[in-house]
N, C-alpha and C positions, 0 to 999 in steps of 0.2 A: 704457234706463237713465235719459234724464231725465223717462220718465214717472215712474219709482220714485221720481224724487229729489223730483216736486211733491206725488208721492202724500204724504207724510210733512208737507208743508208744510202742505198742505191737510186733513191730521187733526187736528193742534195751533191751537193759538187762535191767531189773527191775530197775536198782539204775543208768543208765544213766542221766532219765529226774533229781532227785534230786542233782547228781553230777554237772550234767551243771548249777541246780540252785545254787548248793552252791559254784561254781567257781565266778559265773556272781556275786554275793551276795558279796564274797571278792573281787574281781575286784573293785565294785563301793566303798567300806566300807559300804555297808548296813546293819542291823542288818533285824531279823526276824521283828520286831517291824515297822521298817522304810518301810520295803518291804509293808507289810499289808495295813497301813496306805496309803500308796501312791498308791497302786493296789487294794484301796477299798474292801479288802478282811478281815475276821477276823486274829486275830494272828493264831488259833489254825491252822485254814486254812492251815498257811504256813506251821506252824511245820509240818500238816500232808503230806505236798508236799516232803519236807526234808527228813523227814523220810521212804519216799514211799510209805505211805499208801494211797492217793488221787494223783489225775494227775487235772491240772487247768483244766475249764471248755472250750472251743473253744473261748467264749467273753471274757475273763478273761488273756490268754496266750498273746494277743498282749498290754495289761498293764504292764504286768510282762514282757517283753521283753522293751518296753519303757521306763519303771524306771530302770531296765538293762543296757541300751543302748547296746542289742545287738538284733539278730532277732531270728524271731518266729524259724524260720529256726532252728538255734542254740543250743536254750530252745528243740526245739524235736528233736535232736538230726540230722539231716539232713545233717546239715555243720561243718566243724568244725570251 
């Protein structure tokens, strides 16, 4: 299962998965801060999602779609 999950990562351009995170982020008014905290992750965590250097973990992406309110689907890029 987490090979499929990087498979999808690794098809889309580098700054897909951080662009859909930072649509969904404005969409809800989330800040960095807010996102963390609710998706049990550190802050830096997220900045490094943001900024493309980290991709979430497979148990980690259906939190970050939930606080979202959009799906995993989405976050990696599958649907639009």
């Amino acid at each position: 299962m987490i090979a499929f999950f990087f498979f999808f990562f690794r098809e889309t351009s580098p700054d897909a998965f951080p662009e859909r995170l930072r649509i969904a982020m404005e969409n809800q008014n989330i800040d960095n801060k807010t996102l963390s905290t609710r998706s049990n992750v550190s802050l830096i965590t997220v900045q490094r999602w943001l900024r493309g250097m980290y991709e979430p973990r497979h148990a980690t992406l259906p939190k970050i779609a939930n606080v979202l309110n959009v799906s995993t689907d989405y976050l990696c890029c599958i649907e639009d």
